[in-house]
N, CA, C and O atoms as a GROMACS GRO file, in nm:
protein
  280
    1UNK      N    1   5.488 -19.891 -11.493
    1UNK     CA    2   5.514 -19.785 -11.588
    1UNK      C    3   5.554 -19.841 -11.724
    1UNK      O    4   5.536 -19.776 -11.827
    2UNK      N    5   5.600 -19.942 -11.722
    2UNK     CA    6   5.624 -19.995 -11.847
    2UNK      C    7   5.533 -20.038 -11.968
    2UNK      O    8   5.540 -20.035 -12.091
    3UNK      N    9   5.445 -20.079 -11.874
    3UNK     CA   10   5.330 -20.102 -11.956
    3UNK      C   11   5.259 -19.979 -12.090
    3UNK      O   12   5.233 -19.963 -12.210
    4UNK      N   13   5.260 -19.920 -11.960
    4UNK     CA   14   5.212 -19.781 -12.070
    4UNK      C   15   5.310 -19.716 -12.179
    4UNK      O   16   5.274 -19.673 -12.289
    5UNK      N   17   5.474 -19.715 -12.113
    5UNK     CA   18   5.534 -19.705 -12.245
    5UNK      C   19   5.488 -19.816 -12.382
    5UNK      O   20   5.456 -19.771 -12.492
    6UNK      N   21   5.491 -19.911 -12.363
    6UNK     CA   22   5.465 -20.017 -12.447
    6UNK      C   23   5.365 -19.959 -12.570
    6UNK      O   24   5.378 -19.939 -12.690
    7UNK      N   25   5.241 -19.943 -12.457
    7UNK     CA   26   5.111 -19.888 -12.560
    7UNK      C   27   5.180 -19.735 -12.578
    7UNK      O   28   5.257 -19.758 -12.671
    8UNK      N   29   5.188 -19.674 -12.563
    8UNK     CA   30   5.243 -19.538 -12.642
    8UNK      C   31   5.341 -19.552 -12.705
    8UNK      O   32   5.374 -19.434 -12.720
    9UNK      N   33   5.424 -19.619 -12.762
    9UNK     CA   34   5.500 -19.644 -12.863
    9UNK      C   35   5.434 -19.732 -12.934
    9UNK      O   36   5.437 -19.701 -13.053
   10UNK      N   37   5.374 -19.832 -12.913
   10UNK     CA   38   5.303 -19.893 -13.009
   10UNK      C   39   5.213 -19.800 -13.096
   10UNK      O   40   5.252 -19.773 -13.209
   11UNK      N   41   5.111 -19.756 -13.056
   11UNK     CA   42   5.024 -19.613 -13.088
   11UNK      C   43   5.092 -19.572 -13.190
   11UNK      O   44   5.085 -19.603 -13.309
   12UNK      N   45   5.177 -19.480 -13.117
   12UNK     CA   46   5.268 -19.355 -13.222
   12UNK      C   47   5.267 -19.427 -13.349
   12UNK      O   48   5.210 -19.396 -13.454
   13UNK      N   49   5.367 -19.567 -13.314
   13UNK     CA   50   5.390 -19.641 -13.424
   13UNK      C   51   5.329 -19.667 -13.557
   13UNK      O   52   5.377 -19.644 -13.668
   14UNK      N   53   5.167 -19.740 -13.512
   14UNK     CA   54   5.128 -19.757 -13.610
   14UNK      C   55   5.021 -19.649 -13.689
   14UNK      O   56   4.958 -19.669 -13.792
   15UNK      N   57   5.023 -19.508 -13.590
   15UNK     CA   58   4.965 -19.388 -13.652
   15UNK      C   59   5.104 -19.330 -13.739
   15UNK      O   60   5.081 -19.244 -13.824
   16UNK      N   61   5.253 -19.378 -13.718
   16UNK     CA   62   5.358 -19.317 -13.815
   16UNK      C   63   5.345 -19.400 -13.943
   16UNK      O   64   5.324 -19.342 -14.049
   17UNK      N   65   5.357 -19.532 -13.937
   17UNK     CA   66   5.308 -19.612 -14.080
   17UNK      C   67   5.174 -19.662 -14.119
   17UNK      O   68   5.159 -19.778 -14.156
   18UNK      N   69   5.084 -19.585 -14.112
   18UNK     CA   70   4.932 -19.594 -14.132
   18UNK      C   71   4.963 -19.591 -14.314
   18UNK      O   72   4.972 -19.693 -14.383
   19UNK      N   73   4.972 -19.486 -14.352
   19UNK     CA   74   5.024 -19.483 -14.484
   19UNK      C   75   5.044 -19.556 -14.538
   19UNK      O   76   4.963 -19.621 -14.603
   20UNK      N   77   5.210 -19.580 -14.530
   20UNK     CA   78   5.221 -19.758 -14.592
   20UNK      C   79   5.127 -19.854 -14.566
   20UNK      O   80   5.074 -19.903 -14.666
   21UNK      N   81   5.086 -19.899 -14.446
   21UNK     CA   82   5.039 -20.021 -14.432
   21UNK      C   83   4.829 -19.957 -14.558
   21UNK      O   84   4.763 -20.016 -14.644
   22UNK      N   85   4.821 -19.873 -14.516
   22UNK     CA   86   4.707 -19.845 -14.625
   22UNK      C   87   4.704 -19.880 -14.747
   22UNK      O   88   4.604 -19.930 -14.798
   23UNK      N   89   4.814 -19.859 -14.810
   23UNK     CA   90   4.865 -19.866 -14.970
   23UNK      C   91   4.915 -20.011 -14.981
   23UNK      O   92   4.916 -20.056 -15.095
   24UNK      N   93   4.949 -20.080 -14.897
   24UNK     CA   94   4.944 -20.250 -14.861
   24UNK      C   95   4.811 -20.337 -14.870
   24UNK      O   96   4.773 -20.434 -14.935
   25UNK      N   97   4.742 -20.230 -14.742
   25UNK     CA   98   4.585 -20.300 -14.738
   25UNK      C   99   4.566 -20.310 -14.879
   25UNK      O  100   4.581 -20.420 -14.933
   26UNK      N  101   4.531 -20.195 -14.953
   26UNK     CA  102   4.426 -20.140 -15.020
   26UNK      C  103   4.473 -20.229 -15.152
   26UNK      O  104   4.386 -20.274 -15.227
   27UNK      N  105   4.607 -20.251 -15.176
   27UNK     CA  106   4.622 -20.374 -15.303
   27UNK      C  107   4.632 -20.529 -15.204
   27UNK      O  108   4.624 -20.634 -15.268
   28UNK      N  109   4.640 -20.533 -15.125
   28UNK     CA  110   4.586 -20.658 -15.079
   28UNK      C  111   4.432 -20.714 -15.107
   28UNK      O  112   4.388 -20.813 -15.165
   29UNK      N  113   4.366 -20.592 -15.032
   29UNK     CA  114   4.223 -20.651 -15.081
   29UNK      C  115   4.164 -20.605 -15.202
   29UNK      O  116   4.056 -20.653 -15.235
   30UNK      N  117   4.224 -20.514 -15.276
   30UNK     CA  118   4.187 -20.504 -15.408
   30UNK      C  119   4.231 -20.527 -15.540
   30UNK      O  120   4.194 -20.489 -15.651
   31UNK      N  121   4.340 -20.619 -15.485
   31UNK     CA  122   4.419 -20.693 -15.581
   31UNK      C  123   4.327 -20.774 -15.689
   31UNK      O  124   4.247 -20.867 -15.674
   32UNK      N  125   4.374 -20.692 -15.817
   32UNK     CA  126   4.336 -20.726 -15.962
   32UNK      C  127   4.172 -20.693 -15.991
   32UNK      O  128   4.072 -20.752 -16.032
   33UNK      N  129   4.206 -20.570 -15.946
   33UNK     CA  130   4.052 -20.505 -15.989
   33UNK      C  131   4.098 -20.369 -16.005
   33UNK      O  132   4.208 -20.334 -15.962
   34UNK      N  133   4.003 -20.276 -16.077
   34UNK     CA  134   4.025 -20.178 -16.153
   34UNK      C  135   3.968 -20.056 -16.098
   34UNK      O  136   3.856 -20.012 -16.126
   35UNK      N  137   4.066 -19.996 -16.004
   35UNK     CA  138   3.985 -19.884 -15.929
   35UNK      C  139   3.976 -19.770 -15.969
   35UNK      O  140   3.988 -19.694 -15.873
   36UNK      N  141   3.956 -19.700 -16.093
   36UNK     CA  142   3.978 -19.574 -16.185
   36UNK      C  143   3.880 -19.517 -16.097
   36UNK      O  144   3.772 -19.566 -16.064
   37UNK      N  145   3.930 -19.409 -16.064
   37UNK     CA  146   3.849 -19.334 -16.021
   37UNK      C  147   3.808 -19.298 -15.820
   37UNK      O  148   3.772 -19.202 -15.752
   38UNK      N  149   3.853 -19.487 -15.793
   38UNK     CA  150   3.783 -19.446 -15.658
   38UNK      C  151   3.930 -19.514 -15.548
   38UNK      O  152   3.920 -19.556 -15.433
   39UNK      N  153   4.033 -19.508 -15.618
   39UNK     CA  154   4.138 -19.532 -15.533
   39UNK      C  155   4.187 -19.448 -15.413
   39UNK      O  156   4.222 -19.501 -15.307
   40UNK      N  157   4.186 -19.334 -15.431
   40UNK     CA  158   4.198 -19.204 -15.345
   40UNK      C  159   4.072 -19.230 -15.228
   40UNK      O  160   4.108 -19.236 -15.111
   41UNK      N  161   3.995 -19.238 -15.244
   41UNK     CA  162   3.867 -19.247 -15.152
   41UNK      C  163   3.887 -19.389 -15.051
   41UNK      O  164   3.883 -19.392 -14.928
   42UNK      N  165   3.902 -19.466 -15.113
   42UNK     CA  166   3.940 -19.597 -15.049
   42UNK      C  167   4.068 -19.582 -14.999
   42UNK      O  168   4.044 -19.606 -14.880
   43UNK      N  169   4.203 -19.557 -15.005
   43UNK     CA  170   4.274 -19.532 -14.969
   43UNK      C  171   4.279 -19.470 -14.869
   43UNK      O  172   4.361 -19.503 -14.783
   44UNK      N  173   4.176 -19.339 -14.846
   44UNK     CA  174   4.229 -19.285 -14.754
   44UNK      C  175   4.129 -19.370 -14.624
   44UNK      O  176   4.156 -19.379 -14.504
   45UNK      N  177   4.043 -19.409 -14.676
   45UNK     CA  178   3.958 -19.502 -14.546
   45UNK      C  179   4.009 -19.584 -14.505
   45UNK      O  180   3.959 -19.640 -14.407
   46UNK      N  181   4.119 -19.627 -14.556
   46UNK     CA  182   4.216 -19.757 -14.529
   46UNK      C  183   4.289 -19.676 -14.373
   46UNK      O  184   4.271 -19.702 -14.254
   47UNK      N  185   4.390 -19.548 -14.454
   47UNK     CA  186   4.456 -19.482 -14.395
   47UNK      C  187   4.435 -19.437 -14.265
   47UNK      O  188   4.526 -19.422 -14.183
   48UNK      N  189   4.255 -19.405 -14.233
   48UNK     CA  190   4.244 -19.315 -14.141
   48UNK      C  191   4.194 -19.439 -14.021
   48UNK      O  192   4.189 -19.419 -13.900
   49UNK      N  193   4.155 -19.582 -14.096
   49UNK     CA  194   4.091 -19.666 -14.010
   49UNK      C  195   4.268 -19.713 -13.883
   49UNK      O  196   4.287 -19.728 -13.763
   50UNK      N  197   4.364 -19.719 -14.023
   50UNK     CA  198   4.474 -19.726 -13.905
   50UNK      C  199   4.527 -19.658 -13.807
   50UNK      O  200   4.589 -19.703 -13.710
   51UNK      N  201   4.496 -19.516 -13.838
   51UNK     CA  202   4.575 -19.427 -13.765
   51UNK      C  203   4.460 -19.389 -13.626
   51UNK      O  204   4.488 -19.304 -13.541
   52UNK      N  205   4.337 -19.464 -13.623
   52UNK     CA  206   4.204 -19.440 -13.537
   52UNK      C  207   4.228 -19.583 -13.488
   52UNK      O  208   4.155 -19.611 -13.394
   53UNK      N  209   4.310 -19.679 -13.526
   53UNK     CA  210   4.367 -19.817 -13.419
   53UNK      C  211   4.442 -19.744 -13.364
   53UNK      O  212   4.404 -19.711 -13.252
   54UNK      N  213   4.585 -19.682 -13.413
   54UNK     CA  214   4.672 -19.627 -13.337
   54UNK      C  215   4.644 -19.522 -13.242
   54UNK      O  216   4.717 -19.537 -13.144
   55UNK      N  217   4.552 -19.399 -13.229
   55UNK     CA  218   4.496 -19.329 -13.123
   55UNK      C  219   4.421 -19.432 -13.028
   55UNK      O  220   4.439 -19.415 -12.907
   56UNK      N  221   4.345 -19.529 -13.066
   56UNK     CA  222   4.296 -19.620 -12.970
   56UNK      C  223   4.390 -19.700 -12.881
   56UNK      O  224   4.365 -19.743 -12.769
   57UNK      N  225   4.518 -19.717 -12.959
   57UNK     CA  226   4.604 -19.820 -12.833
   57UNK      C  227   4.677 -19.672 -12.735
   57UNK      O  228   4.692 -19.670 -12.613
   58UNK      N  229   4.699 -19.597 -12.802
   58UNK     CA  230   4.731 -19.456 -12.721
   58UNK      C  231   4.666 -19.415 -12.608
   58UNK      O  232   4.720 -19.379 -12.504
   59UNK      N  233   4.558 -19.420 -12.628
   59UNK     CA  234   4.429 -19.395 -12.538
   59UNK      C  235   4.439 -19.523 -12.412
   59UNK      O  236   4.437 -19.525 -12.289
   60UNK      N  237   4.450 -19.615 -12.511
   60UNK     CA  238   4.441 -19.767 -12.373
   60UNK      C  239   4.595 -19.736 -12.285
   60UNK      O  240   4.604 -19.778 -12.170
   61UNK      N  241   4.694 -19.671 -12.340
   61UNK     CA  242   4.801 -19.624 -12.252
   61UNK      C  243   4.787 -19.568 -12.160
   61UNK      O  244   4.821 -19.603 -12.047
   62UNK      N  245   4.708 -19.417 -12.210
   62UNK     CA  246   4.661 -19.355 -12.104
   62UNK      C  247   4.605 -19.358 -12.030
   62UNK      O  248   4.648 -19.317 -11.923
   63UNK      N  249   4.442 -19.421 -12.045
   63UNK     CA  250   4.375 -19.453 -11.938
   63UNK      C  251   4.488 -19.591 -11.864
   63UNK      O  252   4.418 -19.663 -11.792
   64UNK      N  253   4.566 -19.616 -11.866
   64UNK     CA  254   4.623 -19.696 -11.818
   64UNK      C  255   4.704 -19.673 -11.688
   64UNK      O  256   4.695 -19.729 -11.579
   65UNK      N  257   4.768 -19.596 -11.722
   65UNK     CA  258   4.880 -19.506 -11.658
   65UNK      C  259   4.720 -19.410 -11.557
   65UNK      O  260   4.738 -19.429 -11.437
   66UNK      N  261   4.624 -19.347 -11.576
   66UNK     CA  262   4.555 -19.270 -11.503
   66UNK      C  263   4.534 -19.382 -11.391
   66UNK      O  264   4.567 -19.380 -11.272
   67UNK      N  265   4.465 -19.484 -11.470
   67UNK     CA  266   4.440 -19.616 -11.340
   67UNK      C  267   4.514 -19.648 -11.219
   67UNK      O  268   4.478 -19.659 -11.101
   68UNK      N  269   4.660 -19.662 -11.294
   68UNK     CA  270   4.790 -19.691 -11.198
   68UNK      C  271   4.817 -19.580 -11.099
   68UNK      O  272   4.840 -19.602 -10.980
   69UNK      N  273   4.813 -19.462 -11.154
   69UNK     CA  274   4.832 -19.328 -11.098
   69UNK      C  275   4.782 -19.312 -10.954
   69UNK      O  276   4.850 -19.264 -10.862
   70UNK      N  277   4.610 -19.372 -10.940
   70UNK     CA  278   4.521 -19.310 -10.807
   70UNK      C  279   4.564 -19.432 -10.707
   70UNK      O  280   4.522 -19.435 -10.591
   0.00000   0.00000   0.00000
């Protein structure tokens, strides 16, 4: 059972700071370039790619716990 807590707090986790870590990515790899215009767009692809890791380790919880279950 522990296991699966693990991945479901991990999950939650990094779908709660997707945000930040986006606005991290997004001047990490676009550090010193001039995004007028297309920061919002990129940003949020940053945003949604983390929070679609974090439903994925969620998911590996669950099917986890279903496995253990039968």
């Amino acid at each position: 059972m522990g296991k699966q807590v693990k991945y479901f707090l991990i999950g939650l986790f990094i779908i709660l700071i997707s945000t930040p870590l986006g606005y991290k990515a997004v001047n990490i790899v676009y550090f010193n370039r001039n995004l007028t215009g297309e920061y919002v767009p990129i940003l949020n692809g940053f945003i949604h790619s983390f929070m679609l890791i974090g439903i994925l380790v969620f998911i590996m919880g669950f099917i986890d716990m279903q496995s253990n279950r039968k």
